[in-house]
TINU-334662 format. One record per residue: x, y, z of N, C-alpha, C, O, CB in turn. Coordinates in steps of 0.001 Angstrom, whole numbers, padded with zeros to 6 digits, always signed. Glycine has a CB too. Example, Ala and Ser with C-alpha at 12.3 -4.5 7.8 and 13.67 -1.06 7.14 Angstrom:
+013190-005690+007800+012300-004500+007800+013200-003300+007800+014236-003319+008465+011308-004473+009046+012850-002250+007080+013670-001060+007140+012900+000030+007870+013409+001138+008039+014084-000598+005725
end
This chain:
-005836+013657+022089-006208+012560+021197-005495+012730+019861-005258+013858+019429-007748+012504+020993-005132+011572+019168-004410+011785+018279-005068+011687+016976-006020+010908+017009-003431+011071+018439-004894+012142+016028-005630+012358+014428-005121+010694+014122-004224+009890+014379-004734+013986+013036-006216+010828+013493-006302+009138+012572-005709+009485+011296-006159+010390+010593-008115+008372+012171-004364+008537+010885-004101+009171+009185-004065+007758+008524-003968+006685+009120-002327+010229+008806-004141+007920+007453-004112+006375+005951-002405+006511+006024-001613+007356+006441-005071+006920+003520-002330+005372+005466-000883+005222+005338-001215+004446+003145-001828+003439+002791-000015+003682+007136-000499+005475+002307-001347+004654+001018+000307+004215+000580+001421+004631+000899-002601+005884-000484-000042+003504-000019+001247+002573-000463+000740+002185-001847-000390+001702-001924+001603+001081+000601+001654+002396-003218+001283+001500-004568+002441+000999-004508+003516+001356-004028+000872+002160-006079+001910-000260-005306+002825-001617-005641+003103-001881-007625+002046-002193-008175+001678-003248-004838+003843-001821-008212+003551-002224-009078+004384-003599-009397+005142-004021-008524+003555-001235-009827+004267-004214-010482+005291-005850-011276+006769-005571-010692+007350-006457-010066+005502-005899-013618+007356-004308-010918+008823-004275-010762+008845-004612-009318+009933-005092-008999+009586-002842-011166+008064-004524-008416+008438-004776-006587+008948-005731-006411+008317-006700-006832+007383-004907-005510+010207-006017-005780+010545-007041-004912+010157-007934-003650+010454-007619-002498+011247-006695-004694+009678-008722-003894+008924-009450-002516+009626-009216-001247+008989-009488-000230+008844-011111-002613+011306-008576-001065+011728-008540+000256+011892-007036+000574+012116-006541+001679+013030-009381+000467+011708-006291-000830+011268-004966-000501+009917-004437+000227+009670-003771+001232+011289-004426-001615+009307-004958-000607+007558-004769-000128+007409-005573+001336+006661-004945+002086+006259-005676-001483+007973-006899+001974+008207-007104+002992+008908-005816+004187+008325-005363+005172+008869-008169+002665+009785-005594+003877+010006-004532+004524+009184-003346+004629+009091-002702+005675+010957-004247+004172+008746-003131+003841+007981-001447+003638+007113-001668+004565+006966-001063+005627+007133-000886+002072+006276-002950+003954+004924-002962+004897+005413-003601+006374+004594-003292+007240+003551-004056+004127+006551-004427+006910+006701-004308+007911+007222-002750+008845+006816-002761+010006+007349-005304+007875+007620-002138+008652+008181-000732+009164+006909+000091+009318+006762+000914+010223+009306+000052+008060+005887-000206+008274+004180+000583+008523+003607+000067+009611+003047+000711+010498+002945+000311+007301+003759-001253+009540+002773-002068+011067+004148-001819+012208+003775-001217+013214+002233-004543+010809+004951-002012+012207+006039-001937+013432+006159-000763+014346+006770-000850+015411+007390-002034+012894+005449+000587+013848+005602+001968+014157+004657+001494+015319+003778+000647+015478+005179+003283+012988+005668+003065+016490+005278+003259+017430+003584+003463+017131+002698+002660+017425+006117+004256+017981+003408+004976+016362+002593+005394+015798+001699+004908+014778+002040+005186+013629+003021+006086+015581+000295+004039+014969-000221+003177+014113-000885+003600+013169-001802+004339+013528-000841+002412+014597-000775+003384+011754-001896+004126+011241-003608+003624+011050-003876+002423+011013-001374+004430+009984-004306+004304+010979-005837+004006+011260-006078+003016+010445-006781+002031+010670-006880+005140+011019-005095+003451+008846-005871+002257+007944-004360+001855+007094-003386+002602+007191-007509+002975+006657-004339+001097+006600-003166+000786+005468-003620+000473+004082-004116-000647+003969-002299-000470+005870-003552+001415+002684-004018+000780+001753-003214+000959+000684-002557+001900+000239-005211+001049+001554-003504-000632+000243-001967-000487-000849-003128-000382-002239-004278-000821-002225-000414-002446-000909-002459+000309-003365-002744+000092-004661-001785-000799-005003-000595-000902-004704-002797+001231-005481-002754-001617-005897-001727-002671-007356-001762-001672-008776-002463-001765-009783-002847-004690-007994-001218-001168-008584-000442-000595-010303-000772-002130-011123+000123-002934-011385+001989-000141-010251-002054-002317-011417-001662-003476-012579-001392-004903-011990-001437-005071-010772-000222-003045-013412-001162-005741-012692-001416-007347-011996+000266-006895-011302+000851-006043-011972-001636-009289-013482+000935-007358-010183+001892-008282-009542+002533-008847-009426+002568-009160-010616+001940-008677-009270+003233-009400-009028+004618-010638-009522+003435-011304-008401+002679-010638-007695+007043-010417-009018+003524-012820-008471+002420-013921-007514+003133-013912-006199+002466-013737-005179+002255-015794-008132+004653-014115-006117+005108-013876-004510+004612-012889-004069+004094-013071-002967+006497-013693-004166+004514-011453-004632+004033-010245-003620+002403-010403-003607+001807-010439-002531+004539-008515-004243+001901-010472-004519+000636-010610-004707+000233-011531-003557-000504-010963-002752+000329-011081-006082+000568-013017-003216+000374-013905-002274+001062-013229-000442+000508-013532+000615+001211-015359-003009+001947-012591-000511+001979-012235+000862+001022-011137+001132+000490-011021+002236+003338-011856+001278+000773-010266+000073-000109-009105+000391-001757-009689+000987-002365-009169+001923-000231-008130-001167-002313-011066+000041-003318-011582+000500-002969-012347+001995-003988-012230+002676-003834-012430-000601-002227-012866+002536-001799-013414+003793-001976-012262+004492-002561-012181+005572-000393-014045+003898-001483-011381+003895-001239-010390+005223-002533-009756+005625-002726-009678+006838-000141-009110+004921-003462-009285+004816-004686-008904+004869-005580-010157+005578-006761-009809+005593-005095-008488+003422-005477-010934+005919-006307-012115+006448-005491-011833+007758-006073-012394+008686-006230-013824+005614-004268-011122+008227-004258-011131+009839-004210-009309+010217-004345-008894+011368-002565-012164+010539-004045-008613+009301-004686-006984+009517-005209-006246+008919-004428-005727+008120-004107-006168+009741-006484-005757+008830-006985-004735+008357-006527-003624+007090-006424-002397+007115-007069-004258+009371-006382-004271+006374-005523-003612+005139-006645-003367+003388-007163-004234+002684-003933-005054+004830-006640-002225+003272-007372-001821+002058-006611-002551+000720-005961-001667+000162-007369-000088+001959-006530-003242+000341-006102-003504-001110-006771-002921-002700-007658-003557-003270-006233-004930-001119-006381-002060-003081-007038-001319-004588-006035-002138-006028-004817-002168-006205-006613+000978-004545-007062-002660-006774-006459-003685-007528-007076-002997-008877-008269-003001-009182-006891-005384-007099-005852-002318-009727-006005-001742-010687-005599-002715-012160-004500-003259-012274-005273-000528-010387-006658-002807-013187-006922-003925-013584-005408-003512-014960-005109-004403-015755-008883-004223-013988-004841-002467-014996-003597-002174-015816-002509-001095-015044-002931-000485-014062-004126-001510-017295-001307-000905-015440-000550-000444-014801-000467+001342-015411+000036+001684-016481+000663-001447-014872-000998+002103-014562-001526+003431-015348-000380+004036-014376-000720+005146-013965-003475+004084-015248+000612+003705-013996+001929+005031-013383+001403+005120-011652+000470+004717-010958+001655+007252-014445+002829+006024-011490+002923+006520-009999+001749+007216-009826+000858+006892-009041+004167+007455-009624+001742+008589-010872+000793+009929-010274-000280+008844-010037-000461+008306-008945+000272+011520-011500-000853+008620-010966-002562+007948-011470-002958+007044-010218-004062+007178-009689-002563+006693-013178-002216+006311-009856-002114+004773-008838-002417+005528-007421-003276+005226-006593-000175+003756-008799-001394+006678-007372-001839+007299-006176-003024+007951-005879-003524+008008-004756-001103+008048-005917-003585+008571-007155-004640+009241-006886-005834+008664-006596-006703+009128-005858-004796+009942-007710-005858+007481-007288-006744+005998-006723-006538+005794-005506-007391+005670-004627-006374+004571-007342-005610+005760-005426-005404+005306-003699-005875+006375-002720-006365+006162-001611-003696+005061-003252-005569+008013-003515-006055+009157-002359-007557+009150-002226-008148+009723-001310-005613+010783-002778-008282+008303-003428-009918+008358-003483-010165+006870-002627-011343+006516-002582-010694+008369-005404-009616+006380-002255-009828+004846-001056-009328+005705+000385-009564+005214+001488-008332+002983-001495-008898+006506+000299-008551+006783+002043-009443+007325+002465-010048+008157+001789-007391+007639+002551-009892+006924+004073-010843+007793+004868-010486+008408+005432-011379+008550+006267-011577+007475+005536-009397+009275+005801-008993+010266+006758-008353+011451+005628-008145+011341+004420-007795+009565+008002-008144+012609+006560-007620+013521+006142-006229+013911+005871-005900+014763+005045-008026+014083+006671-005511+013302+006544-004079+013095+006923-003859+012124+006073-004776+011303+006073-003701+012745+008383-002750+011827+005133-002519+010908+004823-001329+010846+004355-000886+011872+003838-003271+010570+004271-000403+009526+004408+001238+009605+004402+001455+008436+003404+001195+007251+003611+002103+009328+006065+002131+009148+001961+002435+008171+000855+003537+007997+000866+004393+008881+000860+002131+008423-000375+003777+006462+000891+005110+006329+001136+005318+005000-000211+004402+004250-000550+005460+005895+003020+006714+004980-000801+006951+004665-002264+008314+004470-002277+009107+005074-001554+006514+005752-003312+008609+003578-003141+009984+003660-004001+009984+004505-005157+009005+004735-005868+010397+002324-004542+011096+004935-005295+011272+005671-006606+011377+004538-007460+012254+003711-007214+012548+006695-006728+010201+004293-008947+010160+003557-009553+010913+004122-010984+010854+005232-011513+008917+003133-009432+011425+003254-011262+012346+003843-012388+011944+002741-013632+012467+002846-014741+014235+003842-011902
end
């Protein structure tokens, strides 16, 4: 039997809507599914990503953590490591510059 892991993902304003398309398609496309998917918002969004992220959650099971200012990589993640239910868990990111 295989271990259940989170897959945590933060988003912040700088994301590209065909980046974040990709990311989160390559998470759902895996052989290997993860148990849960949860993205942090670093802070409000650009409205294109913001609007596919809500679409997408209305057809899979996806944690959304909506951080009401943009407090950085470390911080965003660690929010996100306090929303995961498993033990295993795989952060996956752009290098935000």
């Amino acid at each position: 039997m295989l271990e259940k892991f989170s897959v945590l993902m933060p988003v912040y304003y700088g994301e590209r809507l065909e980046f974040l398309i990709d990311a989160v398609r390559s998470i759902l496309e895996q052989t290997l599914q993860p148990s849960e998917l949860v993205i942090v918002l670093d802070g409000p969004i650009r409205n294109d990503c913001d609007s596919f992220l809500q679409n997408l959650s209305a057809e899979f099971e996806i944690i959304i953590v909506r951080l009401p200012c943009n407090v950085g990589l470390g911080r965003a993640l660690q929010v996100g490591l306090e929303s995961c239910s498993h033990d295993i868990i795989i952060a996956v990111y752009r290098d935000w510059e």
